[in-house]
C-alpha positions as CSV (number, residue, x, y, z in Angstrom):
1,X,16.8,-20.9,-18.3
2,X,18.1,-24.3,-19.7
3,X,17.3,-25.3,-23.0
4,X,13.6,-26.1,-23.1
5,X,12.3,-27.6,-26.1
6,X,13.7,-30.1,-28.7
7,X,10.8,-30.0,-31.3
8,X,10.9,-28.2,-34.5
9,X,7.7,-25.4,-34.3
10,X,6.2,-23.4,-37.2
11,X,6.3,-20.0,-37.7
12,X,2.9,-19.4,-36.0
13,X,3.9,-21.0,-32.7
14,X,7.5,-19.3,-32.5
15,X,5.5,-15.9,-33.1
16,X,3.0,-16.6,-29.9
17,X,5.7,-18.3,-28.1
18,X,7.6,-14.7,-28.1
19,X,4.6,-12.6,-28.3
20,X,3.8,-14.2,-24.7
21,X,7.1,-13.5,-23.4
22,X,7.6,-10.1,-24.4
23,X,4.2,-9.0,-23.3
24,X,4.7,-10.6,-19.7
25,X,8.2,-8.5,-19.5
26,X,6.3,-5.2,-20.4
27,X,3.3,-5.8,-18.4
28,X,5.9,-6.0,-15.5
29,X,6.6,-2.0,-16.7
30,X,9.5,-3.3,-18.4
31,X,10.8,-3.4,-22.0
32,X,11.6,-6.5,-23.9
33,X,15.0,-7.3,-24.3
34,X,16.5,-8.0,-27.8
35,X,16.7,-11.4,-28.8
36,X,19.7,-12.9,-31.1
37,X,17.5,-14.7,-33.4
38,X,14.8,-13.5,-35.9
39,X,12.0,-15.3,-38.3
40,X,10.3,-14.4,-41.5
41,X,7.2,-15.8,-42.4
42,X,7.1,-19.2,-44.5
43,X,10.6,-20.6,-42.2
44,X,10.8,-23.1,-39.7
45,X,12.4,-22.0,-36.6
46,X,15.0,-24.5,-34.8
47,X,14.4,-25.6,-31.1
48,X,18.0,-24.1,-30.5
49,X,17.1,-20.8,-32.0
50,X,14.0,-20.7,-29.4
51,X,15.7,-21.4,-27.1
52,X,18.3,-19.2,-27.3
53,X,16.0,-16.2,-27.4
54,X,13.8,-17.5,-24.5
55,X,17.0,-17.9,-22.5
56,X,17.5,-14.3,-23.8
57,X,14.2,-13.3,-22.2
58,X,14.8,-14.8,-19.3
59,X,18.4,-12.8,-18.7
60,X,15.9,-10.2,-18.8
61,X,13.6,-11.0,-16.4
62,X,16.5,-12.2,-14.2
63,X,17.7,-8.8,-13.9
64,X,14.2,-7.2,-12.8
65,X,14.6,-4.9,-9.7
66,X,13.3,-6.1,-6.3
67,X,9.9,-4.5,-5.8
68,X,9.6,-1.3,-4.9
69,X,9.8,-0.7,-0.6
70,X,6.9,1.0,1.1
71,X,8.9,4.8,0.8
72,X,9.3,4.5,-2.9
73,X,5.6,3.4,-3.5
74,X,4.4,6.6,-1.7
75,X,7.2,8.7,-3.3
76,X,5.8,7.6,-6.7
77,X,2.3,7.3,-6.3
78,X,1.0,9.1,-3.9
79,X,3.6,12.5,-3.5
80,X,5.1,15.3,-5.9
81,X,3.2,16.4,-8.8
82,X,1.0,13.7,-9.5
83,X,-1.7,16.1,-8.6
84,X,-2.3,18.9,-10.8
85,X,-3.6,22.3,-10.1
86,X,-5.5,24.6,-12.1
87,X,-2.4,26.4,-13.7
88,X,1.1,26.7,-13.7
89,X,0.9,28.7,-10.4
90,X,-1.2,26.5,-8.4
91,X,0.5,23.4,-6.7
92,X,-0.8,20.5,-5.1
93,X,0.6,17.3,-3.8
94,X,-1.2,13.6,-3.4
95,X,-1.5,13.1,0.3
96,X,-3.0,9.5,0.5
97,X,-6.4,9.1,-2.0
98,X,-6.5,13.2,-2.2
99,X,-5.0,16.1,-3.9
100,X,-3.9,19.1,-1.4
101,X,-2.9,22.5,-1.6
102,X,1.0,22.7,-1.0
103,X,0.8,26.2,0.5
104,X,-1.5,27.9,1.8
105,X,-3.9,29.7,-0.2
106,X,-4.0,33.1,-1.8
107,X,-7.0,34.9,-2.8
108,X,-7.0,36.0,-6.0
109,X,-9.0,38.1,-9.0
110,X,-7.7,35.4,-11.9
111,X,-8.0,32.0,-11.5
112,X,-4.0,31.6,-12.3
113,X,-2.8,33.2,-9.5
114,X,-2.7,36.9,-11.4
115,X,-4.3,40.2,-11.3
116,X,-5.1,41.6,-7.8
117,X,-4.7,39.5,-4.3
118,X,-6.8,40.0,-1.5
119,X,-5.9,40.0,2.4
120,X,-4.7,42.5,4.7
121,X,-0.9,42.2,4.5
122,X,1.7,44.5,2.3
123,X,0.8,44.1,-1.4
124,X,-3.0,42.8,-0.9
125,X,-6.4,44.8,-1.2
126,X,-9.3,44.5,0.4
127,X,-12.0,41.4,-0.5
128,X,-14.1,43.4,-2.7
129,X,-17.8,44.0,-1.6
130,X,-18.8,41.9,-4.1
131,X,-17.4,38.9,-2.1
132,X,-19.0,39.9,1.1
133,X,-18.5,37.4,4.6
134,X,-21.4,35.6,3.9
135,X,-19.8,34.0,1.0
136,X,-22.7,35.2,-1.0
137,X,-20.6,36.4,-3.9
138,X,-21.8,37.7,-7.7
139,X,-17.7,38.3,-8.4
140,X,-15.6,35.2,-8.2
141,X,-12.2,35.0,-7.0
142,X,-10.2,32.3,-6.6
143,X,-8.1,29.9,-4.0
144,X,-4.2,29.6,-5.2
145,X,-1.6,27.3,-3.7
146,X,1.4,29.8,-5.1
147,X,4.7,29.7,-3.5
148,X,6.6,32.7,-2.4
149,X,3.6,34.9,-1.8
150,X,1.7,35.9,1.8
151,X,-1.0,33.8,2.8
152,X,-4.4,35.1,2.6
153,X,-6.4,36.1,6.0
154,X,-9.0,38.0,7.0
155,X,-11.3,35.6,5.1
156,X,-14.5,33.8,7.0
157,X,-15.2,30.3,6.5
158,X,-17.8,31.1,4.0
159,X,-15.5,33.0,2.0
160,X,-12.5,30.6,2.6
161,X,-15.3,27.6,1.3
162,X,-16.2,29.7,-2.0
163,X,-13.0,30.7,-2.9
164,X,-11.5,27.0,-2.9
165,X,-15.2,25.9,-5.1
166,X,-14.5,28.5,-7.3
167,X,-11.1,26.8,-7.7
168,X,-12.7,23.6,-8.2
169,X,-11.7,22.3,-5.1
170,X,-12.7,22.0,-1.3
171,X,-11.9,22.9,2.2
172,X,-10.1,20.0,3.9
173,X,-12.4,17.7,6.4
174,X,-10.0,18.2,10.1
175,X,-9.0,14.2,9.5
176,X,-7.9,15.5,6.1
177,X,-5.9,18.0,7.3
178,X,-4.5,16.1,10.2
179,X,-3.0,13.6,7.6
180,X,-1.9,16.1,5.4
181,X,-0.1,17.4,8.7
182,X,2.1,14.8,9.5
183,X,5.3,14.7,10.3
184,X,5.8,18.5,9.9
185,X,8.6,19.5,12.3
186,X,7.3,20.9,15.6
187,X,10.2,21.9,17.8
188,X,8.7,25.0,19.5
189,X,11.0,27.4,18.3
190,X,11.5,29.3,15.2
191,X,15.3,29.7,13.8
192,X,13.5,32.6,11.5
193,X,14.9,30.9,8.0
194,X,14.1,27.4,8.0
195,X,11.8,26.1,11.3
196,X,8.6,26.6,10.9
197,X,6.7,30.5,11.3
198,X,6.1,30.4,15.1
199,X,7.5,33.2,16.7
200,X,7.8,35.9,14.5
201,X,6.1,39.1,13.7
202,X,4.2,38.3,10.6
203,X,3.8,35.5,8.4
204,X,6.3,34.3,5.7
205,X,6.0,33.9,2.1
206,X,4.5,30.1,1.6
207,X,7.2,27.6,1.2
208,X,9.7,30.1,2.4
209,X,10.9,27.8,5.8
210,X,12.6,25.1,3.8
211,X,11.9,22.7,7.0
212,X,8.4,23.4,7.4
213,X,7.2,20.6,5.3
214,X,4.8,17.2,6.2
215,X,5.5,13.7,5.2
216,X,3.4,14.3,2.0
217,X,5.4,17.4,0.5
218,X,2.7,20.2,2.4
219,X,4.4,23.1,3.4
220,X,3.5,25.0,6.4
221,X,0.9,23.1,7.9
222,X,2.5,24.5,11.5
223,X,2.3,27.9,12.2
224,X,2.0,30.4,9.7
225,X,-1.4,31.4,9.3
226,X,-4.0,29.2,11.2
227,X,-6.4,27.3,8.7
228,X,-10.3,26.7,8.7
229,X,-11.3,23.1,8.1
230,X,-14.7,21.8,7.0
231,X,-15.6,20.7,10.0
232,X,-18.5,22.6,12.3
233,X,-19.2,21.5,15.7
234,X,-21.1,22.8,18.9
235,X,-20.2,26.0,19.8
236,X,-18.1,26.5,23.3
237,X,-20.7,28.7,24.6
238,X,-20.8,28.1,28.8
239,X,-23.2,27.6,30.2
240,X,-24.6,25.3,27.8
241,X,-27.3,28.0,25.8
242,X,-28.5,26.0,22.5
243,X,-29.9,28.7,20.7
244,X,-33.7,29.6,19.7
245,X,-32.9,32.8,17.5
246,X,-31.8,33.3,13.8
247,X,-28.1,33.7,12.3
248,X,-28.3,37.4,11.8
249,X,-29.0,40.2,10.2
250,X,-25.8,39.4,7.7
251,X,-27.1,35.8,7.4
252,X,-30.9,36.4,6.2
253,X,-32.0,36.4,9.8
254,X,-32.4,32.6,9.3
255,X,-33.3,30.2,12.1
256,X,-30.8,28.8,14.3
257,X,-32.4,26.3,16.5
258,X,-30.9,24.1,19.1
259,X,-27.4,24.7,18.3
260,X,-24.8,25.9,21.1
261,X,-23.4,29.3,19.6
262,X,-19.2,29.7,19.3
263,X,-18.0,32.6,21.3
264,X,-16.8,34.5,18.2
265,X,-19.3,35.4,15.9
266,X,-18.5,37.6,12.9
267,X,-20.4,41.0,12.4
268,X,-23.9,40.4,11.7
269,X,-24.0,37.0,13.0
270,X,-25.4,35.2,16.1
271,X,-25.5,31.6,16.6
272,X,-23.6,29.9,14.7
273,X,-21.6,27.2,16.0
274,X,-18.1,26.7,15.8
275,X,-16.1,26.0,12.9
276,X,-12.6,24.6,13.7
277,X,-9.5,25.9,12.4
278,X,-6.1,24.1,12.7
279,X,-2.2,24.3,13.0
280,X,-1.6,27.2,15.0
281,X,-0.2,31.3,13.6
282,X,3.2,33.1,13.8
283,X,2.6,34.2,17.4
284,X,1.8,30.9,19.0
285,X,5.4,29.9,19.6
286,X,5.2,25.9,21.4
287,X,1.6,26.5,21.3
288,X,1.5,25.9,17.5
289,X,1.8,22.4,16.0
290,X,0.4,19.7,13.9
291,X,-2.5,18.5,16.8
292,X,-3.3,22.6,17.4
293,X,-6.7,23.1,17.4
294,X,-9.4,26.2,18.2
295,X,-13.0,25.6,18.4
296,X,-14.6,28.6,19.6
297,X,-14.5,31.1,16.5
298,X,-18.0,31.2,14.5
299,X,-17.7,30.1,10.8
300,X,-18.8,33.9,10.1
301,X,-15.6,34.7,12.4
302,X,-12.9,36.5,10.5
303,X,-9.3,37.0,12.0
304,X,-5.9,38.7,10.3
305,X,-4.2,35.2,11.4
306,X,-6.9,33.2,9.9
307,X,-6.3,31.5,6.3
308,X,-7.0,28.2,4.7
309,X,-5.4,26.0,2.2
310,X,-8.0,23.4,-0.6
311,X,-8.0,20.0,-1.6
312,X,-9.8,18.2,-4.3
């Protein structure tokens, strides 16, 4: 920046002149450079000292960074921990305009991840009755995204959907969770350290397959446990049977008209469509994967390789 102005300006105008500069530096994100000349009140700055400290700002806009590319928008804005969870324990990750789950969820007594976790696997009790299938609960427990723990299962979609509302959160819609998905490496094996839990005998701790992670920072999103979504759909019931009876004794014997059942109903229950659950379990080998998909299990349908992860 060449030397600008020739007139003599009052202290007043020097102030605004530099007031101006420096607040469209910061408003860029940056911080004003230091200039070499400073005014008191009741002086008359030179044109030469303006100048110099203009040319002063402008070295510092000069030396701005090139905007951010595409990659280190997302990696700022819309990844990491820019999403917090309820506590310390609980981990989510912005995928897109959401908040997600980073593992999948454990079932738990406290709301920080604490006291007693429920599931069928080593070290996990029971749901207590309390919590019954028909998510009907009068004790709360709560959805966790906690790393290096097993995965809760077992759990029906009602349960899975009260669980992640008591956690002030929500079960992902299926386009949700199919962009929370992406990217996660699907080679159709499992290395049994870092792939992805396809062809093993149980499931992993979450986050414990260091490679088993989406575009968006979501850990095991393939294999593992599979995952209920939101989503309900007609059932897969053939031939074609829409249904004129109730949901079932365990369901208040309500009326269930018109819709065609899924083939898996849970105890209790009849007629209930499907509810879809995604990403495949420990067992399915290729078969598991981020576009894996089972709609023929009852949202009343409960499974030891069932789970689900929240959003918010």
């Amino acid at each position: 920046m060449r030397r600008i102005f020739k007139k003599r300006f009052s202290m007043t105008e020097t102030i605004g002149f530099l007031v101006l500069s420096v607040l469209s530096v910061t408003t860029a994100g940056y911080a004003a450079t230091t200039v070499p000349n400073t005014f008191t009140t009741g002086t008359t700055a030179k044109a030469a000292e303006v100048n110099a400290n203009f040319s002063a700002l402008a070295t510092a806009i000069d030396s701005i960074p090139a905007p951010d590319t595409a990659n280190q928008v997302r990696d700022k804005f819309f990844t990491g921990t820019s999403c917090i969870g309820t506590s310390a324990n609980d981990v989510m990750v912005k995928v897109g305009p959401l908040c997600v789950d980073k593992y999948e969820a454990s079932v738990w007594s406290v709301f920080d991840g604490t006291g007693t976790a429920y599931g069928v696997f080593t070290g996990q009790t029971a749901y207590p009755g309390t919590f019954p299938a028909n998510g009907n609960w009068t004790t709360a427990v709560y959805a966790v995204s906690e790393p290096g723990v097993l995965p809760s299962t077992s759990v029906t979609w009602f349960q899975a959907q009260q669980a992640c509302a008591l956690s002030g959160k929500r079960l992902l819609t299926n386009a949700e969770w199919q962009m929370a998905a992406a990217g996660t490496p699907d080679p159709g094996t499992d290395n049994g350290t870092t792939d992805c839990v396809v062809s093993s005998a149980g499931p992993a701790n979450t986050g414990a397959r260091s490679s088993c992670v989406s575009n968006w920072g979501v850990n095991d999103m393939v294999g593992n446990v599979w995952e209920w979504v939101a989503d309900w759909m007609q059932g897969n019931t053939n031939p074609w049977a829409p249904s004129t009876g109730t949901a079932g004794a365990s369901y208040g014997a309500d009326w269930m008209y018109c819709t065609n059942p899924a083939t898996a109903q849970g105890a209790g229950s009849t007629n209930f469509p499907t509810a879809l659950i995604r990403g495949g379990y420990w067992g399915n080998d290729s078969d598991a994967g981020v576009f894996a998909l089972i709609a023929d299990n009852g949202p009343s349908h409960s499974s030891f390789n069932i789970g689900f992860r929240c959003a918010r």
